[in-house]
BAMI-8298 format. One record per residue: x, y, z negated of N, C-alpha, C in turn; residue in one letter. Coordinates in steps of 0.02 Angstrom, whole numbers, padded with zeros to 5 digits. Layout:
N
(pt (X Y Z) (X Y Z) (X Y Z) a)
...
//
This chain:
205
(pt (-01491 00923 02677) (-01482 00873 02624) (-01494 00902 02555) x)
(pt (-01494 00970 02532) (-01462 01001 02486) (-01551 01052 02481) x)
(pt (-01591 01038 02515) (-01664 01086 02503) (-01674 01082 02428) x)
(pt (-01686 01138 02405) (-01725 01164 02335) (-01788 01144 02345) x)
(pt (-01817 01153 02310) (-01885 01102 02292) (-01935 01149 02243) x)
(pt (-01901 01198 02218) (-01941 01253 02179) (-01909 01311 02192) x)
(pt (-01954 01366 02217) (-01924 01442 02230) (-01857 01443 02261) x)
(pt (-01858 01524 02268) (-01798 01538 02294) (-01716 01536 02254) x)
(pt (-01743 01551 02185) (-01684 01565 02144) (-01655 01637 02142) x)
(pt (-01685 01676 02181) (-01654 01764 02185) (-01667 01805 02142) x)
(pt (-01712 01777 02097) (-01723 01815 02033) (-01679 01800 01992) x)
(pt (-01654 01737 01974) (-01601 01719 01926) (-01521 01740 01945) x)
(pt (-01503 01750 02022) (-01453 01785 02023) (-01436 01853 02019) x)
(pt (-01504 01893 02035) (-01504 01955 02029) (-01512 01996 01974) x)
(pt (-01521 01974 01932) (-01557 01983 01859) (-01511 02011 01832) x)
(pt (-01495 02063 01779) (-01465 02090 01749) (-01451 02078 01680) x)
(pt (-01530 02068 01650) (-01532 02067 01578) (-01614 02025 01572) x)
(pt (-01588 01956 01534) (-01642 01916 01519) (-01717 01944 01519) x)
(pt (-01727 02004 01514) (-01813 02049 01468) (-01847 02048 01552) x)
(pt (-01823 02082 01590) (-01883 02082 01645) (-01886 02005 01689) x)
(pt (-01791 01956 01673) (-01823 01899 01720) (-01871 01861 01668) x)
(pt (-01859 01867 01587) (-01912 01828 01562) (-01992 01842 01579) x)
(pt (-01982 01915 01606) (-02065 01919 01612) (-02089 01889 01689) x)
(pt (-02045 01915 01725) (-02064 01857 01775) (-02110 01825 01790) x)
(pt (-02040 01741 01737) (-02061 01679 01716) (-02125 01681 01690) x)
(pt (-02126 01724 01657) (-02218 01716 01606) (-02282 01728 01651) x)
(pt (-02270 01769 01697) (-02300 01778 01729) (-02309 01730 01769) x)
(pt (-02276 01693 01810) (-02277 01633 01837) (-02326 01569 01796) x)
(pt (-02289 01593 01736) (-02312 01532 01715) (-02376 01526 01689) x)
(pt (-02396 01605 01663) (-02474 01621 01664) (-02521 01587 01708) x)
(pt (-02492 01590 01774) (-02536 01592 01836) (-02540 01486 01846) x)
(pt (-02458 01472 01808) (-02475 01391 01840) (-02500 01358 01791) x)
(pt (-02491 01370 01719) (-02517 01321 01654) (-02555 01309 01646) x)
(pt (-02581 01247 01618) (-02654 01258 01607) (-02698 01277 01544) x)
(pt (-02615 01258 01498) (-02657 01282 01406) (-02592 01319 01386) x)
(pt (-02585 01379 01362) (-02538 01403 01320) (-02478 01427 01356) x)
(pt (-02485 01455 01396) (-02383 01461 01431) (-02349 01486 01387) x)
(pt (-02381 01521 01330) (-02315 01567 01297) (-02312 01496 01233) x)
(pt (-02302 01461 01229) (-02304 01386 01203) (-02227 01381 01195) x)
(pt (-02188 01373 01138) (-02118 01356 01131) (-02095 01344 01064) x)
(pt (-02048 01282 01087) (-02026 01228 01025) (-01976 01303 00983) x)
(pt (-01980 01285 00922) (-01930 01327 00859) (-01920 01283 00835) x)
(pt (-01849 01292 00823) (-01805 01256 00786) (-01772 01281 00727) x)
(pt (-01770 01249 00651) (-01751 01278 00606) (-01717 01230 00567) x)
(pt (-01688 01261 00554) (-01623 01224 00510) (-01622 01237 00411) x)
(pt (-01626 01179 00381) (-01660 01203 00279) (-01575 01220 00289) x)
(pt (-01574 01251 00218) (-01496 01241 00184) (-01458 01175 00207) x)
(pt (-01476 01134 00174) (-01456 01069 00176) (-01416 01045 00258) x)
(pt (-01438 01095 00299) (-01410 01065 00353) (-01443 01031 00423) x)
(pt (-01523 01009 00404) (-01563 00966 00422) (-01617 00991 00453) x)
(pt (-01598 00989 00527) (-01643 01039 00576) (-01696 01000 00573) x)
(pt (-01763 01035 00604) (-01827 01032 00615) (-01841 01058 00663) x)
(pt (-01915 01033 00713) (-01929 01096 00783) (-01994 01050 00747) x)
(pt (-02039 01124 00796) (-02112 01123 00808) (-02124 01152 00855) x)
(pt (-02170 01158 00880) (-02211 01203 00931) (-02242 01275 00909) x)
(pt (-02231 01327 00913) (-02281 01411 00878) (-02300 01446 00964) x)
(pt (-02304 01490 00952) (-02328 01514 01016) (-02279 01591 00998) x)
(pt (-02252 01602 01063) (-02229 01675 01069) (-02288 01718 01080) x)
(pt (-02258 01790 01054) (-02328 01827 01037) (-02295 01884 01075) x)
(pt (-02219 01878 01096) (-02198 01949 01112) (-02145 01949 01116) x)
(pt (-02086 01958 01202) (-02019 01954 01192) (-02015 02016 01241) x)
(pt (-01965 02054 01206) (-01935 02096 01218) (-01878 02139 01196) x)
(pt (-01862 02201 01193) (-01805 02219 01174) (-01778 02194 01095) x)
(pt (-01832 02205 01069) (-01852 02197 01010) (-01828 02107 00977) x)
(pt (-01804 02077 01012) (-01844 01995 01027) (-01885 01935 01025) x)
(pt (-01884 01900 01029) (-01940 01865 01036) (-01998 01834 00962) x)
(pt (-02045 01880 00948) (-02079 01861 00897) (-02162 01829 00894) x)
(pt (-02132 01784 00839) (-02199 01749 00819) (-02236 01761 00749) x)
(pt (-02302 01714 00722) (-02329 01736 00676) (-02345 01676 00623) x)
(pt (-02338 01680 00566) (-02348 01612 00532) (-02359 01612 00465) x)
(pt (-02387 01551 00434) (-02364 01555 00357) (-02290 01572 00324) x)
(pt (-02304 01616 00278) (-02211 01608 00246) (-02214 01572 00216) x)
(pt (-02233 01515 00189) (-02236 01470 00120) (-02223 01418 00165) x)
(pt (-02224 01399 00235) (-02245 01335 00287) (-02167 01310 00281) x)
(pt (-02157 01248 00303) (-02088 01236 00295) (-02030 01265 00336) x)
(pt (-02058 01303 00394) (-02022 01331 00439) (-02009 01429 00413) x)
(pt (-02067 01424 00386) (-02056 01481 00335) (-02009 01490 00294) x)
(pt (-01996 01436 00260) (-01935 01447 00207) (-01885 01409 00238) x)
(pt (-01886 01367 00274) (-01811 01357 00321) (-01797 01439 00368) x)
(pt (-01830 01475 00388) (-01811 01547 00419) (-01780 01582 00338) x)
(pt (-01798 01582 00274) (-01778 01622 00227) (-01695 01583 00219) x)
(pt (-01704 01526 00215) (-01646 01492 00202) (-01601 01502 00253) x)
(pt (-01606 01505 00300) (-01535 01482 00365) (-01567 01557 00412) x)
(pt (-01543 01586 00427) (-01562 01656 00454) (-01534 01661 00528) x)
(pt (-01545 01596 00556) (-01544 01562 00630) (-01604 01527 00627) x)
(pt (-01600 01522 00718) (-01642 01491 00743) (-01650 01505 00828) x)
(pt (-01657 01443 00864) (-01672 01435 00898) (-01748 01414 00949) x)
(pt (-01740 01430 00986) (-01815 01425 01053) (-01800 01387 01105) x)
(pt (-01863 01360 01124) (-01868 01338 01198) (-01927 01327 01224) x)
(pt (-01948 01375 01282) (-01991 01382 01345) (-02009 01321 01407) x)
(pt (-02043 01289 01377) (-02037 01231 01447) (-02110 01229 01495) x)
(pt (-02097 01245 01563) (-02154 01255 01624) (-02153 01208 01655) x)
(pt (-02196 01154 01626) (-02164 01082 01687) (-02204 01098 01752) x)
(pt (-02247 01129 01748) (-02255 01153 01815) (-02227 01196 01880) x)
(pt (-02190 01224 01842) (-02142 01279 01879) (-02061 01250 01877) x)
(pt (-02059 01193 01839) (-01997 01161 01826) (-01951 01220 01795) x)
(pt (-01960 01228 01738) (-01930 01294 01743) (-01929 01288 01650) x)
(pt (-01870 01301 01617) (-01860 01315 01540) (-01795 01358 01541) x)
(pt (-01830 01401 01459) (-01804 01464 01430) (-01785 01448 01372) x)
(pt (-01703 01465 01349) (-01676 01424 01294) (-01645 01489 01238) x)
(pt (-01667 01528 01188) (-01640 01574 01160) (-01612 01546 01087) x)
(pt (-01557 01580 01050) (-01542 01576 01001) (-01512 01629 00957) x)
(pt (-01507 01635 00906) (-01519 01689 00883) (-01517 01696 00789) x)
(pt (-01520 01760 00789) (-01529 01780 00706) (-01615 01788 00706) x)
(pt (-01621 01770 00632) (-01709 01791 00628) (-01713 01848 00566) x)
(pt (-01790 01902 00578) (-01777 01944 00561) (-01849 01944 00528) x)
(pt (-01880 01959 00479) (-01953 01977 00460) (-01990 02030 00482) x)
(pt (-02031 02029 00508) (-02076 02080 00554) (-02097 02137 00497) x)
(pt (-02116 02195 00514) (-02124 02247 00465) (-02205 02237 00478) x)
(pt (-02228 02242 00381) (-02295 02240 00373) (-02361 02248 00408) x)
(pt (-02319 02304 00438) (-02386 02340 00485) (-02395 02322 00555) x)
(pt (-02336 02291 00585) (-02339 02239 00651) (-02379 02176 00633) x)
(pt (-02378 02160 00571) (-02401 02074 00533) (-02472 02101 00545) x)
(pt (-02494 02153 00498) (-02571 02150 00474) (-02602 02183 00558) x)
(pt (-02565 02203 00598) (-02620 02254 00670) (-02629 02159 00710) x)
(pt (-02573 02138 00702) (-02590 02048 00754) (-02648 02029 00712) x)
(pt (-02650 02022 00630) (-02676 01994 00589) (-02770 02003 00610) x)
(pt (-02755 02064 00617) (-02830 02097 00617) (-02846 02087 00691) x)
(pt (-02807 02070 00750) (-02819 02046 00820) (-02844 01988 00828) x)
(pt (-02854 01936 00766) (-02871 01851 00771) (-02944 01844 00759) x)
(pt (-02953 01810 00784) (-03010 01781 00775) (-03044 01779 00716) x)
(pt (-03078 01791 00697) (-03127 01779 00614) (-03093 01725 00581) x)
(pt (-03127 01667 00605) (-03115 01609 00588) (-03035 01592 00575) x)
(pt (-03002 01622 00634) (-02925 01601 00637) (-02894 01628 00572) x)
(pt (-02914 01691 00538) (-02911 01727 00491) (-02929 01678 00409) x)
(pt (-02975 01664 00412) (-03003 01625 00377) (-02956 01569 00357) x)
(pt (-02951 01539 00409) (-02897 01482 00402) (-02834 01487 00383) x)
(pt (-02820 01544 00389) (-02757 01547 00354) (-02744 01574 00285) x)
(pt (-02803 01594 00274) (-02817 01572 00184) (-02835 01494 00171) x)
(pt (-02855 01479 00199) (-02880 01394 00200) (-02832 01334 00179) x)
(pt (-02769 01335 00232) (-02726 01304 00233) (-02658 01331 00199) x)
(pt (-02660 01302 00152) (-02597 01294 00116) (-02533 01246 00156) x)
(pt (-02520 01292 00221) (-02477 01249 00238) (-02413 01207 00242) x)
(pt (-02414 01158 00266) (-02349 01097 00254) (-02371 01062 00180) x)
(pt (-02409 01090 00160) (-02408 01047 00074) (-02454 00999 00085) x)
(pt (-02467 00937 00036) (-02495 00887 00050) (-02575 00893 00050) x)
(pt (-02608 00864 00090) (-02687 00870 00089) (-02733 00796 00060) x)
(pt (-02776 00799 00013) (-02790 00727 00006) (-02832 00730 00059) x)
(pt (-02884 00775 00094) (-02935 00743 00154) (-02940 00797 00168) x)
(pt (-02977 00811 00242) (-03011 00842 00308) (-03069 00884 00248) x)
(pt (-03113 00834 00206) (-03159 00868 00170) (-03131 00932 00148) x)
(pt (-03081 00937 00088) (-03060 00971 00072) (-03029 01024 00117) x)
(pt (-03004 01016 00166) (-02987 01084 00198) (-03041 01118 00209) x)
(pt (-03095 01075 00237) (-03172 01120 00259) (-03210 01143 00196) x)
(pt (-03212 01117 00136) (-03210 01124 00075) (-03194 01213 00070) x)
(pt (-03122 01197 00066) (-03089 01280 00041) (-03090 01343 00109) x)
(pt (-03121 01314 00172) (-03125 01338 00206) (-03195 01378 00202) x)
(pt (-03251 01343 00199) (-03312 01375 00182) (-03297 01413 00102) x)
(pt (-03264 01417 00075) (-03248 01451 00000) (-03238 01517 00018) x)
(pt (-03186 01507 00067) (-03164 01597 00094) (-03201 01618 00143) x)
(pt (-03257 01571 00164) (-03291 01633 00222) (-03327 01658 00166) x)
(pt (-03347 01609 00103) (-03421 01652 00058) (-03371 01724 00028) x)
(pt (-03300 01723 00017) (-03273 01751 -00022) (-03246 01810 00008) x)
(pt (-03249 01807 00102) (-03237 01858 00110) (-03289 01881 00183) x)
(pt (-03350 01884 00176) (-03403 01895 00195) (-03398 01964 00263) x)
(pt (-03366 01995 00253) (-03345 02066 00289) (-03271 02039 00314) x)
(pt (-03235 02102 00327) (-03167 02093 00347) (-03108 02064 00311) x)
(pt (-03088 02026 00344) (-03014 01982 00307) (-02959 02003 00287) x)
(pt (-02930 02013 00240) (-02889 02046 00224) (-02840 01988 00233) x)
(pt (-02752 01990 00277) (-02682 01975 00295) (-02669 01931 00205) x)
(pt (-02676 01870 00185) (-02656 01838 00164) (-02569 01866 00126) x)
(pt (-02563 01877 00076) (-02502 01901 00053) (-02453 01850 00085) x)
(pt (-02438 01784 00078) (-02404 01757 00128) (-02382 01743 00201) x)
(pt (-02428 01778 00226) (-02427 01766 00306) (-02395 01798 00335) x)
(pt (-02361 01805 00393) (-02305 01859 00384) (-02282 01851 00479) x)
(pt (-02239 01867 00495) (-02207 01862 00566) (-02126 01857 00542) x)
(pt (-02097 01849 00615) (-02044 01824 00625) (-02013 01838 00697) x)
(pt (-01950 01887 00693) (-01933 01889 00782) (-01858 01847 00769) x)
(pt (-01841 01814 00822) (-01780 01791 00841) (-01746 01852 00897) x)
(pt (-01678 01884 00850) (-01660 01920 00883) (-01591 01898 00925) x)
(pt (-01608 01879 01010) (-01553 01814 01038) (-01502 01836 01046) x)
(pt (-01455 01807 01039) (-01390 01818 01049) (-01375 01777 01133) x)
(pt (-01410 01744 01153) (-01397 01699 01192) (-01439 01681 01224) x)
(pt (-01463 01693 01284) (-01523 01658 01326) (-01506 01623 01378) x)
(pt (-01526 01570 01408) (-01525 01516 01461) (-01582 01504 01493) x)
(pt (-01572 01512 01545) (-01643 01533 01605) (-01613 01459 01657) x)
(pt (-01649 01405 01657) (-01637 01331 01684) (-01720 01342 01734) x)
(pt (-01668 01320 01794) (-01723 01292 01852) (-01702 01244 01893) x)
(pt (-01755 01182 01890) (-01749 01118 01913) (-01737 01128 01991) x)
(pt (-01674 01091 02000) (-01675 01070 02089) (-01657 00994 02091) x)
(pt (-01663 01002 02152) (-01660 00933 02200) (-01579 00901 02180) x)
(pt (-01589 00840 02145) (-01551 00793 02157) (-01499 00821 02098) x)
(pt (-01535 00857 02032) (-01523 00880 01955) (-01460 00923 01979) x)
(pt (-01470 00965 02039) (-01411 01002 02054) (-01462 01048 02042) x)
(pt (-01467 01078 01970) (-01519 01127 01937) (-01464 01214 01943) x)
(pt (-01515 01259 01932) (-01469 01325 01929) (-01484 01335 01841) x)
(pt (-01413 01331 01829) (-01421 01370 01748) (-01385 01441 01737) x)
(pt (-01409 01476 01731) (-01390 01529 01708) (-01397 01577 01628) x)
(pt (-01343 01577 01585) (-01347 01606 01521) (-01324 01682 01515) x)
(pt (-01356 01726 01487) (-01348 01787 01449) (-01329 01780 01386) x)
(pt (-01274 01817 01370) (-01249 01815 01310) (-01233 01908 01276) x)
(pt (-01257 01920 01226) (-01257 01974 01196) (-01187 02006 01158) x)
(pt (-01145 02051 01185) (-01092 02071 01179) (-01104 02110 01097) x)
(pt (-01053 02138 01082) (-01066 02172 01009) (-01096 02251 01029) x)
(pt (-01072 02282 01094) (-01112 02354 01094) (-01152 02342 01121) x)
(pt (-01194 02285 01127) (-01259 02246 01155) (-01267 02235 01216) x)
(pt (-01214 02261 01263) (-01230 02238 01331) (-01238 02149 01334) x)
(pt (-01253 02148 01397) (-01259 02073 01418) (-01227 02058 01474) x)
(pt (-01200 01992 01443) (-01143 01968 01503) (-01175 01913 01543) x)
(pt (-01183 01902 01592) (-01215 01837 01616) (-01156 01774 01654) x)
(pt (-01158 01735 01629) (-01124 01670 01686) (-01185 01606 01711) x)
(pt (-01145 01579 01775) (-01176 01533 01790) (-01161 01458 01759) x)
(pt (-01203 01426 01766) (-01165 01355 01716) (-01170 01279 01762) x)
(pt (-01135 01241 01770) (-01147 01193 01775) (-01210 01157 01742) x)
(pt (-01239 01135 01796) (-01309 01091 01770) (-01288 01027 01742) x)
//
């Protein structure tokens, strides 16, 4: 009456510390997605109180934790300067399977920003001189406008935009959720002690 419907679940009980079952999952989810697995909502909170999420892409979770790359000027940019939280979430609807972290955020050191910076694409580079982002745009022209401005302007190699910058969420808290039969799901959370070990419980779904 009671059959699971996805995997075994022996990774999530055996697991010690969120870093190797998250890689796992990625791996899994490498193999089932079809656009983006490392794809996950951020959530940020202004002063004021007044959360926001979007979609960024994880670039890299590990001891270190989980970091991404972005405008600092973007609105999620200065909601990370303002409120020095923030939260994640991992969703595999193919694998039925989401990763829920939360956390302090920390600014990536220069030289982690500019080695990703110089890993992008030309163009992707380009664009992020281009876009002044979150601020208002009168038209499409104009972005392609200031976009052809900086390929004439920077003809050779791109130099890391003084604003552009990274961002790790360092978690205090991770939740590793896998869908079963009849929303009798396995949740399991890691929580980060003060001499940093990790404690894990199981949770009611």
């Amino acid at each position: 009456m009671f059959d699971v419907n996805v995997g075994n679940g022996l990774e999530l009980v055996e697991a010690d510390d969120p870093y190797s079952l998250f890689g796992t999952w990625m791996e899994a989810a490498k193999a089932s997605e079809v656009n983006d697995p490392n794809a996950m909502a951020l959530a940020t909170c202004a002063a004021d109180g007044r959360p926001s999420v979007r979609i960024v892409l994880l670039k890299r979770f590990d001891e270190n934790g989980a970091a991404f790359y972005t405008n600092g000027e973007s609105r999620k940019g200065r909601e990370l300067r303002e409120n020095r939280f923030a939260a994640l979430c991992l969703h595999w609807k193919s694998l039925r399977r989401q990763v829920r972290m939360e956390g302090p955020i920390a600014e990536l050191p220069a030289s982690d920003v500019d080695e990703y910076f110089r890993s992008r694409q030309r163009m992707s580079q380009i664009g992020a001189w281009a876009s002044a982002q979150s601020r208002p745009l009168e038209s499409r022209e104009e972005l392609l406008k200031r976009t052809a401005e900086f390929e004439a302007r920077f003809p050779g190699e791109v130099p890391r935009p003084p604003y552009w910058t990274g961002f790790v969420v360092r978690p205090e808290r991770v939740e590793f959720w896998q869908e079963r039969d009849y929303r009798l799901h396995d949740r399991f959370v890691f929580e980060r002690r003060d001499a940093g070990a990790w404690t894990k419980q199981r949770l009611y779904p």
